[in-house]
N, C-alpha and C positions, 0 to 999 in steps of 0.2 A: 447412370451406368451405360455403355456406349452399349449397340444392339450387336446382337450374336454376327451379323457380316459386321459388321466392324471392328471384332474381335477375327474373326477372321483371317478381313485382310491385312491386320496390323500383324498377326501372327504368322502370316505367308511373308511380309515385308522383312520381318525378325528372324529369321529362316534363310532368306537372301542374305542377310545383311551377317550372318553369321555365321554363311559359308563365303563370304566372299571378306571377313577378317581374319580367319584361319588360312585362307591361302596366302594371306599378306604377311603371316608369321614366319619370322625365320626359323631355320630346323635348330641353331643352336643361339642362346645368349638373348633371349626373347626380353623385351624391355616390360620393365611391369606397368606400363600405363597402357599399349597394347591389350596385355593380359586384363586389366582392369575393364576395360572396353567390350574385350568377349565376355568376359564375365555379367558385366552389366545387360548386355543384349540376353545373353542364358537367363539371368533374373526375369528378366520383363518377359522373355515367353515362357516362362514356369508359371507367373503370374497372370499371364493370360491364358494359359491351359489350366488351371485351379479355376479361374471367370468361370470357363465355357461348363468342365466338370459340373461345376454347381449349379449349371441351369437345368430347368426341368424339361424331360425330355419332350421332343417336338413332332409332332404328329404332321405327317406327309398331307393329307386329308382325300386322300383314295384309299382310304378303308372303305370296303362294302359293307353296306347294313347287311347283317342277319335276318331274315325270311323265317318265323314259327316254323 
């Protein structure tokens, strides 16, 4: 399983890459293998936002200890 910054960056790159195929769409007569392409990029960061979800949560480790 790739590590939580790798999940990440590949989810910042998919974010990029998915506003920058929506501006390439035309407003009318969109071809579907375009469409096919955003779609596919939407799958993989739903997939990598369900990753990250199901990890356990991650402790900063600047918690103070408690003093009695």
């Amino acid at each position: 399983m790739p590590s939580t910054i790798d999940l990440y960056n590949r989810l910042k790159e998919i974010d990029t890459e998915i506003k920058e195929a929506k501006l390439r769409l035309p407003a009318h007569s969109v071809k579907p293998v375009l469409m096919m392409a955003l779609f596919a990029l939407e799958d993989e960061r739903d997939h990598i936002l369900k990753q990250l979800r199901a990890l356990p949560p991650q402790h900063d480790g600047n918690l103070r200890s408690r003093r009695p």
